[in-house]
FIZABA-216868 format. One record per residue (C-alpha): x, y, z; residue in three letters; residue number from 1. Coordinates in pm, whole numbers. Layout:
+--------+--------+--------+-----+-----+
!   east !  north !     up !  aa !   i !
+--------+--------+--------+-----+-----+
!      X !      Y !      Z ! ALA ! NUM !
...
+--------+--------+--------+-----+-----+
END
This chain:
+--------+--------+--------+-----+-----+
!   east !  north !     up !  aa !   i !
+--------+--------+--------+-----+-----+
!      0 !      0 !      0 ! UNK !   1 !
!    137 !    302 !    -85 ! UNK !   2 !
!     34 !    605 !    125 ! UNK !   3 !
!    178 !   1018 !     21 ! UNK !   4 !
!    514 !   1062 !    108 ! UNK !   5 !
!    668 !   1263 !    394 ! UNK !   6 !
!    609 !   1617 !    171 ! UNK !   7 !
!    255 !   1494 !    183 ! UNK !   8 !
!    160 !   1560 !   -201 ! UNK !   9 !
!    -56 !   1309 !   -295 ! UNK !  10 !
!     98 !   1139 !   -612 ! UNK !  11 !
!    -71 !    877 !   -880 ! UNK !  12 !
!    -88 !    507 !   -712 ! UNK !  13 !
!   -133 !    651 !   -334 ! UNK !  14 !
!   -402 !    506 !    -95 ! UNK !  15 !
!   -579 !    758 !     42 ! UNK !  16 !
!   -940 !    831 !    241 ! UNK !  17 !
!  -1131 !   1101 !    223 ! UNK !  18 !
!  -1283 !   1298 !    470 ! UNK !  19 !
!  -1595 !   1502 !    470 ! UNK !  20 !
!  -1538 !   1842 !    625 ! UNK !  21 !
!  -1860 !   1876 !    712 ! UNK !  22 !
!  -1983 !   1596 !    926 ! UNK !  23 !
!  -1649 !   1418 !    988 ! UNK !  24 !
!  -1735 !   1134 !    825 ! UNK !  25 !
!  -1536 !    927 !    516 ! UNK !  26 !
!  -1603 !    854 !    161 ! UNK !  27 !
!  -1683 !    428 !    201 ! UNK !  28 !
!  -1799 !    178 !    -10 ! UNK !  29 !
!  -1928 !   -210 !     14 ! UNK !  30 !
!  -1949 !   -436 !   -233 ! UNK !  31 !
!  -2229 !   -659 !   -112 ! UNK !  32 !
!  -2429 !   -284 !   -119 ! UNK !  33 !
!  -2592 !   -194 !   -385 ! UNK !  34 !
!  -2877 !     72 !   -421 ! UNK !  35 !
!  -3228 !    -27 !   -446 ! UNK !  36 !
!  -3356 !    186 !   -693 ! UNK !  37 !
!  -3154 !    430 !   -960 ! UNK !  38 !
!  -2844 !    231 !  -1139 ! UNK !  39 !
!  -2855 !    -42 !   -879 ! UNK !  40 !
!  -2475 !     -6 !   -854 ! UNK !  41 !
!  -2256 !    -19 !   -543 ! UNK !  42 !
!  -2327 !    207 !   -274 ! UNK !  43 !
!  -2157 !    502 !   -205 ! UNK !  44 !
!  -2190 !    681 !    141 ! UNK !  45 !
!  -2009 !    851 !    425 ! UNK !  46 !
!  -1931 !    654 !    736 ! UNK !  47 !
!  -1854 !    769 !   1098 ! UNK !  48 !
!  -1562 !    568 !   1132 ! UNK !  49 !
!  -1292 !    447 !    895 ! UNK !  50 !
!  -1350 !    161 !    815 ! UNK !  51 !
!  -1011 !     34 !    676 ! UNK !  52 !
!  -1011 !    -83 !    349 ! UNK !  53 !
!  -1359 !     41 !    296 ! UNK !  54 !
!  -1258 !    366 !    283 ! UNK !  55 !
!   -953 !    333 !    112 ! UNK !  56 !
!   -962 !    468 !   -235 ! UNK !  57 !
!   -625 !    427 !   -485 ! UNK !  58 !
!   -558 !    775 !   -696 ! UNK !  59 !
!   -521 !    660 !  -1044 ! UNK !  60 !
!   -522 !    890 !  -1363 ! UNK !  61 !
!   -750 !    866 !  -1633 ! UNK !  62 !
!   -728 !    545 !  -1839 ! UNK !  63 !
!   -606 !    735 !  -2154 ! UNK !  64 !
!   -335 !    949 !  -2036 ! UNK !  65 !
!     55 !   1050 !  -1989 ! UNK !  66 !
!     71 !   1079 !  -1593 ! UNK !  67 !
!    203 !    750 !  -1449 ! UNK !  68 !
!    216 !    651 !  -1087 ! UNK !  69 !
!    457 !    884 !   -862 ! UNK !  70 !
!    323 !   1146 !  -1015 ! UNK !  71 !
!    198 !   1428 !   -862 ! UNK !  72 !
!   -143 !   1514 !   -881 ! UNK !  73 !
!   -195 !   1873 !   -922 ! UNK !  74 !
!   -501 !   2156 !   -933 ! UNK !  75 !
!   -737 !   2075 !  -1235 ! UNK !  76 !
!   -593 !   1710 !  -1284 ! UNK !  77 !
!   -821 !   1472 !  -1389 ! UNK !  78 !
!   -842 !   1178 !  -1129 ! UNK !  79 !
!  -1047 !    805 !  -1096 ! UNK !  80 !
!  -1061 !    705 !   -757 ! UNK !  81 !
!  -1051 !    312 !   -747 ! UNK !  82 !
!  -1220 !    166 !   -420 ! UNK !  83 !
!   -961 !    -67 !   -247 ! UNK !  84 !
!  -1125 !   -394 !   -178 ! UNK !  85 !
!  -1363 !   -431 !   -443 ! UNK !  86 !
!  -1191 !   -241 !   -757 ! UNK !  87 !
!  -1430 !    -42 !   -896 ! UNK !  88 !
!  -1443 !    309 !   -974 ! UNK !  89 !
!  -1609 !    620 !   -770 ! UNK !  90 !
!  -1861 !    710 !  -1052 ! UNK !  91 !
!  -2150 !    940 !  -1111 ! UNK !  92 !
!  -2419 !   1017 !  -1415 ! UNK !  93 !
!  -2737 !   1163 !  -1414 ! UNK !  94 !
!  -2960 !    967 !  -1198 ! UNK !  95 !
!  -3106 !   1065 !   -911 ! UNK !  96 !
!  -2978 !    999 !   -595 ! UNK !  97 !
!  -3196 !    770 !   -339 ! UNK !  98 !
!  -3219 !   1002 !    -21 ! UNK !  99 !
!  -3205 !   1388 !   -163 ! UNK ! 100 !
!  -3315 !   1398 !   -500 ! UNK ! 101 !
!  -2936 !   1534 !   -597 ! UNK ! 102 !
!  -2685 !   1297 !   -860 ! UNK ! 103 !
!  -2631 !    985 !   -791 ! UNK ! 104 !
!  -2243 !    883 !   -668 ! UNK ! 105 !
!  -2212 !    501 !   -706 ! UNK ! 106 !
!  -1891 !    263 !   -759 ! UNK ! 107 !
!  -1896 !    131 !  -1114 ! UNK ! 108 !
!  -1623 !   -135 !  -1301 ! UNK ! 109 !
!  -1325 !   -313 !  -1248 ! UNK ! 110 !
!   -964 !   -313 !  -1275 ! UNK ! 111 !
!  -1019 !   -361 !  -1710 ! UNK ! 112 !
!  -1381 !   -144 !  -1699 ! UNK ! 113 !
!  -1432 !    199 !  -1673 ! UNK ! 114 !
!  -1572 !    488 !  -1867 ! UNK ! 115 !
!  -1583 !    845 !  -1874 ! UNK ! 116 !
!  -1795 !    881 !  -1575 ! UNK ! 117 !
!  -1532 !    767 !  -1371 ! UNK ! 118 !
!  -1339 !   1070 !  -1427 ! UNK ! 119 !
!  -1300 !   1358 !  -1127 ! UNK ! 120 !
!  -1126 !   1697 !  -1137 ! UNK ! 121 !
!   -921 !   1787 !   -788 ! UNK ! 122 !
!   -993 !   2154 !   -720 ! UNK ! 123 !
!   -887 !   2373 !   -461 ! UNK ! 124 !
!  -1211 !   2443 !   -205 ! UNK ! 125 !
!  -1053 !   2878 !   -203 ! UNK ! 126 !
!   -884 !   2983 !   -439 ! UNK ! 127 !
!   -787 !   3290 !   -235 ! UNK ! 128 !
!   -619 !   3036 !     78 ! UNK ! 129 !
!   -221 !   3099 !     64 ! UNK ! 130 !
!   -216 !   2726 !    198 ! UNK ! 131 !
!   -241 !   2600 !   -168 ! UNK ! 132 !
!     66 !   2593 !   -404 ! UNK ! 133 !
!     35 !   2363 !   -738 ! UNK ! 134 !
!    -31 !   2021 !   -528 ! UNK ! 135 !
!   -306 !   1821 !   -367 ! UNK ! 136 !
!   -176 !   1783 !    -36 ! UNK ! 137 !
!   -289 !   1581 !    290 ! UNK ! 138 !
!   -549 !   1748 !    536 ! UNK ! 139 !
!   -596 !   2060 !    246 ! UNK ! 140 !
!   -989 !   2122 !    167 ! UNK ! 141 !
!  -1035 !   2051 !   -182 ! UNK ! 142 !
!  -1364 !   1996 !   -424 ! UNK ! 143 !
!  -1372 !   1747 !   -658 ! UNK ! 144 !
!  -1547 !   1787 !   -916 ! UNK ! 145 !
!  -1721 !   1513 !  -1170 ! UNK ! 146 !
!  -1584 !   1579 !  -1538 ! UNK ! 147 !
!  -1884 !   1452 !  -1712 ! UNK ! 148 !
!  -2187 !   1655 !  -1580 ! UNK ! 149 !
!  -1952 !   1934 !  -1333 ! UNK ! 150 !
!  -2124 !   1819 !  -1028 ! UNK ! 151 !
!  -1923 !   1865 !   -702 ! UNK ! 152 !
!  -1840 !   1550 !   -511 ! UNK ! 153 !
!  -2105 !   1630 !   -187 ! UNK ! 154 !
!  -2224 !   1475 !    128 ! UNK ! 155 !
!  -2438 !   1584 !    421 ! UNK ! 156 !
!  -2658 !   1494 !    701 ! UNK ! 157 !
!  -2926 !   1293 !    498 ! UNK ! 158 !
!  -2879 !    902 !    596 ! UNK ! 159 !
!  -2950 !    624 !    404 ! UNK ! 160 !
!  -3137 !    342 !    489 ! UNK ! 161 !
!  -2839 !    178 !    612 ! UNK ! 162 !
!  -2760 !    501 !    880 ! UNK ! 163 !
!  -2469 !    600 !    678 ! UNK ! 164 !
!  -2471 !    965 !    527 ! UNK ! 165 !
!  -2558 !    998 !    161 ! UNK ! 166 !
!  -2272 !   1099 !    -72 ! UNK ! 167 !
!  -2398 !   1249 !   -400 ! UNK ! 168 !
!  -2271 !   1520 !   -660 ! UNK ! 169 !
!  -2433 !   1869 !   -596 ! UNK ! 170 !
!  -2456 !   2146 !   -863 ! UNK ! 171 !
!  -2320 !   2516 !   -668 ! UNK ! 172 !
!  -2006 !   2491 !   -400 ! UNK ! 173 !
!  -2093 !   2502 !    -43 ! UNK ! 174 !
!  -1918 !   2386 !    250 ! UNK ! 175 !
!  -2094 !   2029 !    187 ! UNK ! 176 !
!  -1821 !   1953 !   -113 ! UNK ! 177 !
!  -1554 !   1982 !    161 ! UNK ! 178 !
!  -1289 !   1679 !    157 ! UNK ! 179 !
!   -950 !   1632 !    246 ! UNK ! 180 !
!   -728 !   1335 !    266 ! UNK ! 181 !
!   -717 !   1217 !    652 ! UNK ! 182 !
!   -591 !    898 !    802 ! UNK ! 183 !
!   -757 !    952 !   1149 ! UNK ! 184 !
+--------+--------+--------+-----+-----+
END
């Protein structure tokens, strides 16, 4: 597993989790979850703990491109985040999402299937904050933003039917698109 280095820039091929500013909680996934209505993919939602692997997601680049792992990911780079234990890919489209009406955020593919809606922009959350330089670094706010239909990667206090917190994509910014790469 390969986790950012000591500079703390995350780079193409690191493990990471995300954290949701907002309530605390991290971007998860199960396999053997799978919504009941919409695509009927995997479940996505944000859990209160960290749940190891679960919320472990590897930063690849998109399939068709010249970044290669150890590279670091900058502002604006295109992203797939590939959920550890089951190797699929954080995806969205337009469908609606089960709890709040927003875009659905499901896990989609495999290690040899994945499409355009796989694809995520890194963004930084103020453009204004001195804290940024060209990187994505650990603990730093950042949006991330779905290629295909601009949605912002979102959660908030709207469970599921499971408890967890509903992740979706979200049209506007607003301190629910708030993530950063924690460990803790």
């Amino acid at each position: 597993m390969s986790r950012p280095q000591e500079d703390g820039i995350i780079r193409f091929g690191d493990h990471i989790s995300l954290k949701h500013e907002g309530t605390g909680r991290f971007l998860s996934s199960k396999g053997d979850e799978h919504y009941q209505s919409g695509s009927e993919q995997q479940k996505v939602f944000s859990s209160e703990d960290l749940l190891g692997d679960e919320s472990t997601w590897i930063v690849l680049p998109p399939r068709v491109t010249n970044e290669e792992a150890g590279y670091e990911v900058g502002f604006e780079d295109e992203i797939r985040l590939k959920h550890v234990p089951t190797r699929s890919n954080l995806h969205s489209h337009e469908i609606e999402s089960p709890a709040s009406g927003q875009q659905e955020v499901s896990c989609f593919g495999n290690d040899d299937e994945s499409d355009e809606n796989d694809v995520w922009k890194v963004l930084q959350f103020d453009e204004d904050d001195e804290q940024y330089d060209d990187f994505w670094r650990v603990n730093q706010p950042v949006i991330i933003r779905h290629v295909q239909t601009g949605k912002l990667l979102h959660s908030h206090d709207i469970a599921l039917s499971g408890g967890e917190n509903e992740v979706s994509a979200y049209e506007g910014t607003d301190e629910n698109d708030k993530w950063a790469v924690s460990f803790d």
